[in-house]
Backbone as a ProteinNet text record, in pm:
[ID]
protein_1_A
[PRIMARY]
XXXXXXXXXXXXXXXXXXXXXXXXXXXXXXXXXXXXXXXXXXXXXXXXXXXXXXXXXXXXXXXXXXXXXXXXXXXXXXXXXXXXXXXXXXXXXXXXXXXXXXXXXXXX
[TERTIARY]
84.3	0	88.9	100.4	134.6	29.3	83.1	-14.6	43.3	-54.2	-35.8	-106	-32.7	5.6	-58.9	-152	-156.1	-205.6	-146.8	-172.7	-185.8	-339.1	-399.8	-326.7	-251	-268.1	-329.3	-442.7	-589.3	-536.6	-572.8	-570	-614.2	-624.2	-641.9	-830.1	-896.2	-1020.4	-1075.2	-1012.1	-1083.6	-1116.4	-1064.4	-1061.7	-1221.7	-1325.9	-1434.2	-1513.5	-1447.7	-1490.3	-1408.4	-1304.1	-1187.6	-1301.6	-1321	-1411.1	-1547.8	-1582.4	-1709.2	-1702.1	-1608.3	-1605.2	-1557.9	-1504.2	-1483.1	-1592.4	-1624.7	-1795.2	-1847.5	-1920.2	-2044.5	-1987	-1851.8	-1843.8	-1725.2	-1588.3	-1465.1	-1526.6	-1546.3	-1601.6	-1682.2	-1750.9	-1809	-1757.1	-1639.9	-1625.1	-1479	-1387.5	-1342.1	-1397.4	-1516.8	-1599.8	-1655	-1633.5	-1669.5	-1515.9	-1423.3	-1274.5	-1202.1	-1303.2	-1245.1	-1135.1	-1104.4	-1019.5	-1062.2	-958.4	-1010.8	-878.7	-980.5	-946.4	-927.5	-803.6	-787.2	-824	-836.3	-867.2	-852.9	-950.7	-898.2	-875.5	-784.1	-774.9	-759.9	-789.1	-741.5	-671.2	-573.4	-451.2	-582.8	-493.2	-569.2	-444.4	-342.5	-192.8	-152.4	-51.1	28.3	81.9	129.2	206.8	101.6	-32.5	-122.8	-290	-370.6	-503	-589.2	-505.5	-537.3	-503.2	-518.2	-466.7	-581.3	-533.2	-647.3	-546.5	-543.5	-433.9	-531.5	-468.1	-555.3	-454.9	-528.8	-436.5	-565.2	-463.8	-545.9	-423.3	-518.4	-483.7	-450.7	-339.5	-343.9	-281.5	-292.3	-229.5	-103.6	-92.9	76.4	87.3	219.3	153.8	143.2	119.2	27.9	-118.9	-168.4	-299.5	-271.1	-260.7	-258.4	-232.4	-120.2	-135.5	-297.2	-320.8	-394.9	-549.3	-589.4	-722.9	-676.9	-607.5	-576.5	-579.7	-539.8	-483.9	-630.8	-754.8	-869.2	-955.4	-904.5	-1037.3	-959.2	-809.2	-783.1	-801.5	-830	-881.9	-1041.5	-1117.5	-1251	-1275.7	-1385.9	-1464.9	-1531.2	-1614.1	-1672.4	-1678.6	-1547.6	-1493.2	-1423.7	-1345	-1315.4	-1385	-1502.2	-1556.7	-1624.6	-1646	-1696.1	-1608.2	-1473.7	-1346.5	-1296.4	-1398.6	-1367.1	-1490.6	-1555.8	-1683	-1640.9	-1613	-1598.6	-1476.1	-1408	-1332.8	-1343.7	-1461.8	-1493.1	-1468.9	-1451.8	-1497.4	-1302.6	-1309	-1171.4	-1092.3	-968	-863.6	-925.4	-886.9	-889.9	-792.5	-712.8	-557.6	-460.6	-393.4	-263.5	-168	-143.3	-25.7	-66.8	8.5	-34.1	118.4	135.8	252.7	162	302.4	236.1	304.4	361.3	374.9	365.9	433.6	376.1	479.1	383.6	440.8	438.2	570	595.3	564.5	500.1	473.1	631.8	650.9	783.3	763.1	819.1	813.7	743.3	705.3	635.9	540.2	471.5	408	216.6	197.6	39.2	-43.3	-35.9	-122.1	39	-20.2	10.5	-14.4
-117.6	0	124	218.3	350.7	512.8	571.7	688.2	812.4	915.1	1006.8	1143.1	1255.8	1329.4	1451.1	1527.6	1624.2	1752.6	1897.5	2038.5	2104.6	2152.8	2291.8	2438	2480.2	2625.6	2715.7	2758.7	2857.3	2995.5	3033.7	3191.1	3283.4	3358.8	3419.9	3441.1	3385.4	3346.7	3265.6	3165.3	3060.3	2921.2	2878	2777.1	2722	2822.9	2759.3	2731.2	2760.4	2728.1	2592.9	2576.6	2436.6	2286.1	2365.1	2262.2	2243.3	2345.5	2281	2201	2245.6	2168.5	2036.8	1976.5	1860.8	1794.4	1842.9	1807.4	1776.1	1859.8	1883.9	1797.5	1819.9	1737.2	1667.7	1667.3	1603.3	1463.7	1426.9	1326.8	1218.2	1250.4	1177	1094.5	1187.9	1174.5	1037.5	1111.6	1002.9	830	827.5	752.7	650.7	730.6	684.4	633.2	643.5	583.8	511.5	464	407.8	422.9	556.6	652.6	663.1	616.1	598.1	707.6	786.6	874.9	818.9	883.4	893.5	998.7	1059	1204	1306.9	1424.9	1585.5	1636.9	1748.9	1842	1981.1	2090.7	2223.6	2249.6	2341	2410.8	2486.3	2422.9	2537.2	2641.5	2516.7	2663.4	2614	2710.3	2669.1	2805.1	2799.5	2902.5	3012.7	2930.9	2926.3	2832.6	2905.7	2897.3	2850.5	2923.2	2896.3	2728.8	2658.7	2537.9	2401.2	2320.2	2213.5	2125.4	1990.2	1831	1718.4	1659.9	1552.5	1447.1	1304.2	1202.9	1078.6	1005.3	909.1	776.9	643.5	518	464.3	403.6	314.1	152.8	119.5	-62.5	-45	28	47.9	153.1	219.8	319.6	328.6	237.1	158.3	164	127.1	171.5	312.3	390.9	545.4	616.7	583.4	630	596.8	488.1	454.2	539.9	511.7	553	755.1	779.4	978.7	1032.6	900.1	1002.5	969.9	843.7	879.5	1000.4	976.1	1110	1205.5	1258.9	1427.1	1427.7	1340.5	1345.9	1349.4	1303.3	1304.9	1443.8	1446.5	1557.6	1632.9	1526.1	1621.7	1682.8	1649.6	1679	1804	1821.5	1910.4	2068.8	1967.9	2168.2	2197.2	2084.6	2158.4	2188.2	2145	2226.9	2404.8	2410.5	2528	2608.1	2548.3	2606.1	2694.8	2620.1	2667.9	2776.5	2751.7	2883.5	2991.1	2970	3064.2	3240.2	3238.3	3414	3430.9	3332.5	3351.2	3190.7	3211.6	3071.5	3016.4	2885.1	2902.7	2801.7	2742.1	2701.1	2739.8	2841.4	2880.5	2750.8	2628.2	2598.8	2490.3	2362.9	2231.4	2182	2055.7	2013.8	1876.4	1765.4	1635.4	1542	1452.4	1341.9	1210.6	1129.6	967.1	872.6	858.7	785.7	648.7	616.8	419.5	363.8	321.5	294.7	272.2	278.8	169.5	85.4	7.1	-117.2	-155.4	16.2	-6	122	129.2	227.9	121.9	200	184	143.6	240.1	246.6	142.6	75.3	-36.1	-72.4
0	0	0	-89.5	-99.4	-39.6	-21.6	24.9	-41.6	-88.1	-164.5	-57.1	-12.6	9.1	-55.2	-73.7	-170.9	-54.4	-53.7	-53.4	-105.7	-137.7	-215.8	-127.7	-216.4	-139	-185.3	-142	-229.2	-235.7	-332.8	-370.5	-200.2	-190	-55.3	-46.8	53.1	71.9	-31.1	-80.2	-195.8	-148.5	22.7	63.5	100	98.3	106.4	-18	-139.6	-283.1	-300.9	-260.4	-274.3	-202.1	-54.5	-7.1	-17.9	-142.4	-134.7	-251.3	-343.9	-516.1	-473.2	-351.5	-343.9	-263.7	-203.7	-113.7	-217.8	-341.8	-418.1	-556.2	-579.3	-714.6	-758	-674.9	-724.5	-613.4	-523.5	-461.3	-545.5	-587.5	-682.2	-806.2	-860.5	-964.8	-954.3	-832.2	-712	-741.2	-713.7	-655.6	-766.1	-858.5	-1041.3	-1099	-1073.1	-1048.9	-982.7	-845.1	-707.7	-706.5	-647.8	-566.2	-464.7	-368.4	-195.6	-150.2	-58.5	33	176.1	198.5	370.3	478.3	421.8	478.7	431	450.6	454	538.9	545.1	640.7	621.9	732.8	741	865.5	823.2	900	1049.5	1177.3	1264.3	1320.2	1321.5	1294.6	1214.8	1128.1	1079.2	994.1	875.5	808.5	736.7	700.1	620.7	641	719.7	701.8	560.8	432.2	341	257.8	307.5	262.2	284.3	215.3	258	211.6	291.6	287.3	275	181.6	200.2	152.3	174.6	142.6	110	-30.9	-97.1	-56.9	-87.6	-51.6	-225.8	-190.9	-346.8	-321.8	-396	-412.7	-484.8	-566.2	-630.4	-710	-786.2	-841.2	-981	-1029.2	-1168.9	-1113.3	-1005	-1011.7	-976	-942.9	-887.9	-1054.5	-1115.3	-1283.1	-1354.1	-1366.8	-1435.2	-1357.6	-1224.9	-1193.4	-1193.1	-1159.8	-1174.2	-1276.8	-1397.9	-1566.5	-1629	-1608.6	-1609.4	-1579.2	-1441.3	-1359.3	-1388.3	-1422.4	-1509	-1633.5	-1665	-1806.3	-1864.7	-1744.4	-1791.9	-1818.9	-1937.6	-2002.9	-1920.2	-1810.3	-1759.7	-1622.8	-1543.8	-1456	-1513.5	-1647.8	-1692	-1680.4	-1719.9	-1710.1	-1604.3	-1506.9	-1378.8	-1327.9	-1347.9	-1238.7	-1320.8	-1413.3	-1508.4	-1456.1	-1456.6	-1375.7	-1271.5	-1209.8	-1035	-1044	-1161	-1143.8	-1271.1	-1278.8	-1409.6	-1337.8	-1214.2	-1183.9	-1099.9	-1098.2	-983.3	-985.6	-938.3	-968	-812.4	-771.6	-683.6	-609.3	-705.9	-616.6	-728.5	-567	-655.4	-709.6	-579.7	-571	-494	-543.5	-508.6	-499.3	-372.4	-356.2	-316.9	-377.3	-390.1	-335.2	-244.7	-221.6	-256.9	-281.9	-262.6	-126	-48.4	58.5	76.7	112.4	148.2	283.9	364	473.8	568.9	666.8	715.7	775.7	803.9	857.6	997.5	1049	1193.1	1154.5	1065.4	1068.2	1079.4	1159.7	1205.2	1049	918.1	835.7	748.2	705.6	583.6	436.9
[MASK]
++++++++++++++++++++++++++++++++++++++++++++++++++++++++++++++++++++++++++++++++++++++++++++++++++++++++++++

């Protein structure tokens, strides 16, 4: 099992447009790919309020290529993520991870 790592850093007040486009419509589309999530999160300290973390589960990263270059490629995920930023961007800046478990780590 591998784990993937990802941070939105939102334009300045865009973090409640970030979480709702994944509430209302990247979830789904997730879900239409079986893309399994571990969690989201938001900063209560940190450098930046503006941010949201989250982390996905994979089996290797042949499945993680294959189910991501689907769901960035679908049509119509396309234009609802064009949608949502038709008036304003709303992540500046994304940093990505892929993590290996170790040998005593709790998650496997």
């Amino acid at each position: 099992m591998i784990y993937e790592l990802r941070t939105y850093h939102c334009a300045p007040g865009r973090l409640p447009a970030l979480n709702d486009r994944f509430q209302s419509i990247t979830l789904k589309f997730w879900e239409k790919y079986g893309i399994r999530q571990v969690g989201f999160w938001t900063a209560l300290i940190g450098p930046s309020n503006q941010t949201l973390t989250y982390m996905l589960q994979w089996e290797s990263l042949a499945e993680r290529e294959t189910k991501w270059n689907a769901f960035a490629a679908d049509p119509e995920w396309l234009l609802k993520r064009a949608e949502t930023e038709a008036k304003a961007i709303i992540v500046e800046r994304i940093e990505n991870y892929i993590l290996a478990p170790t040998a005593y780590s709790a998650m496997r």
